[in-house]
N, C-alpha and C positions, 0 to 999 in steps of 0.2 A: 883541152878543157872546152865544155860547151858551154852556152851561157845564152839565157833566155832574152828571146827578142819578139816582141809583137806575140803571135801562137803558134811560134814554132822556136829554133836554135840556130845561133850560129856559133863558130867554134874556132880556136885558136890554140897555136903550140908555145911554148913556152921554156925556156931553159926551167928545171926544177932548182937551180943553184941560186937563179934571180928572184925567185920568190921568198916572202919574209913570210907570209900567212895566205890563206885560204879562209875569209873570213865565211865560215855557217853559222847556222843557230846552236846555239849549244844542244847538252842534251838531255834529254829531260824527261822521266815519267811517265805517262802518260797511259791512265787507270779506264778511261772512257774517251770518247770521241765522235763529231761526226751528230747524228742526230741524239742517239745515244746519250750523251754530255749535253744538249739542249737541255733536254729531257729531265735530266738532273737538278740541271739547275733552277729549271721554273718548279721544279721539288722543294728547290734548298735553298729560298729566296735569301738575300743578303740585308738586314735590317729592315724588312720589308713582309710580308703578310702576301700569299702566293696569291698569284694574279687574278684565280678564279675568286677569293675571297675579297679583294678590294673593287671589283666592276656590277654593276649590278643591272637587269631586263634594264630596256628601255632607255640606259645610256647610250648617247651618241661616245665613237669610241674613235680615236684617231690613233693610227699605227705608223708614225715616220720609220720608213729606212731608206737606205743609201741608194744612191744616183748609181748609174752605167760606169761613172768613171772610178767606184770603188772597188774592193773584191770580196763586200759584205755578201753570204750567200744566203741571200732572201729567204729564196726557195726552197732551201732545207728549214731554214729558222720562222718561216711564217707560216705555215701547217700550224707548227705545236705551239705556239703564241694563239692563232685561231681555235685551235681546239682547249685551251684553257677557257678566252672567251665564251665559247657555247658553251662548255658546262656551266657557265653561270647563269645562262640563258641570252648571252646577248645576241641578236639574230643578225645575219648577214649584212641585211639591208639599212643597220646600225652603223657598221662600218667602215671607216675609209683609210686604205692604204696609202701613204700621202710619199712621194718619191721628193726627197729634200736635195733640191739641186743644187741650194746657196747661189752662184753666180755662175751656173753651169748650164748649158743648152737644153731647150725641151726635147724630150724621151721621142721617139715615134711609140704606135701602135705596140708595135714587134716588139721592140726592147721593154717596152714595161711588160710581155709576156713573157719572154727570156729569164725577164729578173725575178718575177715572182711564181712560176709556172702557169701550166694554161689552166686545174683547176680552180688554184686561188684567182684569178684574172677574171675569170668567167664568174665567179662567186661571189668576191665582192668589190666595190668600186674603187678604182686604181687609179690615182691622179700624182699630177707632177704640182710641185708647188710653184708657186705665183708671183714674182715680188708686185706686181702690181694691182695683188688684190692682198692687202694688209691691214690689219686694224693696230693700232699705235695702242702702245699700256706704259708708256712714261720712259724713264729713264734709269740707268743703272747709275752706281755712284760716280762711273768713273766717265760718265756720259756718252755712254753709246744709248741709240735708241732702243728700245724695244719694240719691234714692227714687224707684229709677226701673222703668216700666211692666214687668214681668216679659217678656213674650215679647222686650223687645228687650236687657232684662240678660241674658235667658240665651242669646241668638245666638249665633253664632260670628262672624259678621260684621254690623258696623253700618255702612250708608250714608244717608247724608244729604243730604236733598234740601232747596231753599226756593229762595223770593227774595230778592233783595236791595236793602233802601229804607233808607231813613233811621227810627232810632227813637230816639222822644224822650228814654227814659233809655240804653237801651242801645247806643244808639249809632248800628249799623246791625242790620238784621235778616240772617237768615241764620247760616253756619256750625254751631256745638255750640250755636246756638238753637233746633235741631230734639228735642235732646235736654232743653236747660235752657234755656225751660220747656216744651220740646214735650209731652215726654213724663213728666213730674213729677208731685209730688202736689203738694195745694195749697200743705200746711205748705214744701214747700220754695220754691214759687215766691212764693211771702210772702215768706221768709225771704233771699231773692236781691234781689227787687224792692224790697225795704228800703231798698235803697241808695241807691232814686230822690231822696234829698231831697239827696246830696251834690251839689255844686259841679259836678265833674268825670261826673256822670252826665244829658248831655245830648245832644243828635241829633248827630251827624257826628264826637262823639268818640270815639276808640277806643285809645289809649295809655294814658291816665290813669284810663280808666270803670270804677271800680269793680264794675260788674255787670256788664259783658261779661270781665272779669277773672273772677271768678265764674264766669262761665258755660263760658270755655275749661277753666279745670279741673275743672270734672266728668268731662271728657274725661279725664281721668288715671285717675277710677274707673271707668269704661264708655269703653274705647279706642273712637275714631269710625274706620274705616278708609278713608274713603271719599267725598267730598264733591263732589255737583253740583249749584251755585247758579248760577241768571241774573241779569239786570238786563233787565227789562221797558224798554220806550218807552213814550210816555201813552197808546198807542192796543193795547197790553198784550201787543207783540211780544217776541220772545226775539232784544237784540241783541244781548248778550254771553252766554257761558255760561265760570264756570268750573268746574271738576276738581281733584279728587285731594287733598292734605291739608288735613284742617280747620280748619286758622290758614292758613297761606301763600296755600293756595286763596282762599280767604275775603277775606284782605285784597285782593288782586290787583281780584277784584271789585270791594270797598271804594272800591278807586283810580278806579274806570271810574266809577263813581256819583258820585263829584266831582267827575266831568269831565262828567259829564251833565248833574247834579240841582243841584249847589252852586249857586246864582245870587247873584250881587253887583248887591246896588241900591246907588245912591246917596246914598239921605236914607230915612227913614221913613215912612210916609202918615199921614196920618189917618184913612183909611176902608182897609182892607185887604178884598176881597171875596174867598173863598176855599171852593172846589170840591174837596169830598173825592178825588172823580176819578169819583165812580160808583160800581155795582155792584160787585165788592163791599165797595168801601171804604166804603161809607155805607150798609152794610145795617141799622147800629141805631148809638145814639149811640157805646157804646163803643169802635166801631172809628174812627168818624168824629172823634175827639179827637186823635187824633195829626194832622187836617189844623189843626186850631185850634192845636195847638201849632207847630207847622211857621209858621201864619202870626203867632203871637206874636212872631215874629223881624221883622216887618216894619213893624207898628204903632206909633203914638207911645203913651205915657201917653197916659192919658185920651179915645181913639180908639176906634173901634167896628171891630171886626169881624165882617163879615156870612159866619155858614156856614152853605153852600148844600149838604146833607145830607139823602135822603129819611130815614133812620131809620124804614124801612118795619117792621123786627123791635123798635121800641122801643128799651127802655134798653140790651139785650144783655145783661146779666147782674146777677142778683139781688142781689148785696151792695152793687154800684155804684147800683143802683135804692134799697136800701134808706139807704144813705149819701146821695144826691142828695133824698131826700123827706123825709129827719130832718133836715136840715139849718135852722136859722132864718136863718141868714147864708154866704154864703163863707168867710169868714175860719174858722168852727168846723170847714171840712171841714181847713183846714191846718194847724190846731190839732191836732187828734184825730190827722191821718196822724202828725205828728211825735211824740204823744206813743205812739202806737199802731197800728204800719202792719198793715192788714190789705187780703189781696189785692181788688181789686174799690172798695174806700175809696179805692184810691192815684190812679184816673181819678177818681174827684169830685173829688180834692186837686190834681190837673194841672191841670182845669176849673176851680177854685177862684183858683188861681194866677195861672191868665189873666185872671181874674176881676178881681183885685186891680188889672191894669195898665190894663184899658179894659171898654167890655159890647162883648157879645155879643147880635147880633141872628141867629135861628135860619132857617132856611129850610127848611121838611120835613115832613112827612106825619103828625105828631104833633100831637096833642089841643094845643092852646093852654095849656090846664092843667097839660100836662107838660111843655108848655116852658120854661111861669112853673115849676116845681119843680125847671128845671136851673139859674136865674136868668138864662135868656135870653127876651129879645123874640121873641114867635113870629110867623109871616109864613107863607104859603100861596107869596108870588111876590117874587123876586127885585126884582124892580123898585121892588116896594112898599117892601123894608128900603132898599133904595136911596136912593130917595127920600126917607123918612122920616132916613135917617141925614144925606143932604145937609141937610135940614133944621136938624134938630139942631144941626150945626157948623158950618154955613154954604153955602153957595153956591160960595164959594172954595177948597172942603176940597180935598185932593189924594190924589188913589185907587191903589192898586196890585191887581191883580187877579189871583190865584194857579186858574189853569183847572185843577192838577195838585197840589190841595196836600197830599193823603197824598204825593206825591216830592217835591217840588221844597223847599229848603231855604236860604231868603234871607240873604245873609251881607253885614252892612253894611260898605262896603271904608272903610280906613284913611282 
């Protein structure tokens, strides 16, 4: 089997007897796709009145989508967003493509050329947001702030753009996630992401999730007018796209993703192998944790699961680094989050979590020494934690293999 690492593969052999599942996406239809299915959609807006009809000349018009560390594909999806705009006449220099980091590094030059191509780049004005240029609009009820990047509070129009996967507290990604915590400051995305330790704040829920609750009403103080999200395939095609309001739209998507990504095993493994997806799902640990959590669903107690992660950028961010290396134990990182959630602390305490249920053998492009300081087995090759884990448990252990596991979402059936 091969199985995606950074932007390329590495690959491991397998007894076919020790395997329980092969977790892919299921399968599924697929009528349009690709720009094609954009195109559709900003047609066949969802509770919403098509884009070209609600923007009018002379609005200032702010375009949030996804940072470097996503696999939202801008550059297909922001052409035909732009060419709805100018048919209403909105003029370039109107504009501004706003790259919603949340608590993520500023872009260079290059990479916001990459993300959005060089005609849009060269066209209209492409900026990273800011947490330290924010204008405050009050609070939500459950008291996070609302403080959000000024060019896109003072718009006239806000459209929002992203993908849509599975996340671990908030449910799914996407929607008024562009905004909170796209475009927030830190204090508030602390203050929202707080909530990761309730019950009801985990992958695929969205009725009861107290943070994705949260994140819809910001919407109430920064109206979203406008909303076009995809659903990627594992090979990072656009086969759904929806449109137009930022709940309705939103969920619709929602529905397609559990028709894709949801998978039902039958029993649980004891070795769960599991593949970020790639570039750039496993650019540094931080992003690569949502695939570890994804395969927490599929493992026994006391089970190893091997993640195959280059973490070519390291930890990915500073407080998570500095949380993961103070640490003497797991258990301290789930201590501290509960008694004290701080942004950045709350993936040590996800990683912690998992911690508690089975280890973690690492597979990635990290110093050995930093892998001992996430409390995982470090490994250069797939094969080798393979090996070493059959060891461990046995001969007879029984494996499930997640090739996709930033999407795919294992759900043990009844």
């Amino acid at each position: 089997m091969n199985l995606r690492y950074g932007k390329e593969k590495t690959g491991m052999e397998i007894n076919c007897e020790s395997v329980i599942d092969v977790l892919m996406p299921n399968e599924l239809e697929v009528r349009t796709s690709g720009v094609e299915e954009v195109r559709r959609a900003l047609e066949e807006p969802i509770n919403s009145k098509k884009l070209s009809e609600i923007v009018k000349p002379g609005e200032k018009i702010a375009v949030i989508t996804s940072d470097i560390t996503r696999p939202m594909p801008s550059k297909t999806v922001l052409p035909e967003v732009l060419g709805e705009l100018y048919r209403a006449g909105v003029q370039p220099e109107d504009i501004k493509v706003v790259f919603a980091l949340g608590s993520h590094r500023m872009h260079t030059e290059d990479e916001k050329k990459y993300l959005v191509g060089e005609e849009v780049y060269n066209t209209v004005e492409c900026i990273d947001s800011d947490a330290r240029d924010c204008v405050h609009l009050g609070r939500t009820s459950r008291g996070t702030p609302v403080d959000i990047f000024r060019p896109v509070a003072e718009a006239d129009r806000r459209i929002c753009l992203g993908n849509i996967e599975y996340h671990y507290f908030a449910g799914y990604s996407g929607g008024a996630k562009a905004i909170m915590p796209g475009v927030s400051t830190r204090e508030a995305i602390q203050a929202n992401h707080s909530k990761m330790v309730l019950e009801e704040a985990k992958a695929g829920e969205m009725e009861q999730n107290p943070v994705r609750k949260d994140i819809d009403e910001v919407a109430e103080f920064v109206p979203i007018d406008f909303i076009l999200n995809v659903v990627l395939d594992e090979k990072k095609n656009i086969i759904k796209a929806v449109a137009g309001h930022y709940v309705n739209a939103h969920r619709e998507g929602c529905k397609f993703l559990d028709r894709l990504y949801k998978v039902h095993i039958r029993e649980k493994a004891d070795i769960v192998v599991v593949s970020a997806g790639g570039y750039p799902k496993d650019i540094n640990v931080y992003q690569a944790q949502k695939a570890l959590d994804n395969a927490k669903h599929a493992v026994k107690d006391g089970g190893i699961i091997i993640l195959v992660a280059s973490c070519r950028e390291g930890f990915g961010e500073r407080v998570f680094e500095q949380w993961m290396t103070g640490a003497g134990e797991p258990c301290e990182l789930v201590e501290n989050i509960r008694k004290n959630f701080v942004l950045g602390g709350h993936k040590a305490a996800a990683i912690a979590m998992v911690l508690e249920k089975c280890e973690i053998y690492l597979v990635s492009e990290l110093e050995d020494c930093i892998a001992a300081q996430l409390f995982m087995k470090p490994y250069k090759s797939v094969q080798a934690a393979l090996n070493d884990a059959m060891s461990k448990l046995g001969a007879g252990s029984r494996v499930i293999v997640m090739p996709f596991g930033g999407s795919t979402l294992p759900e043990l059936m009844e």
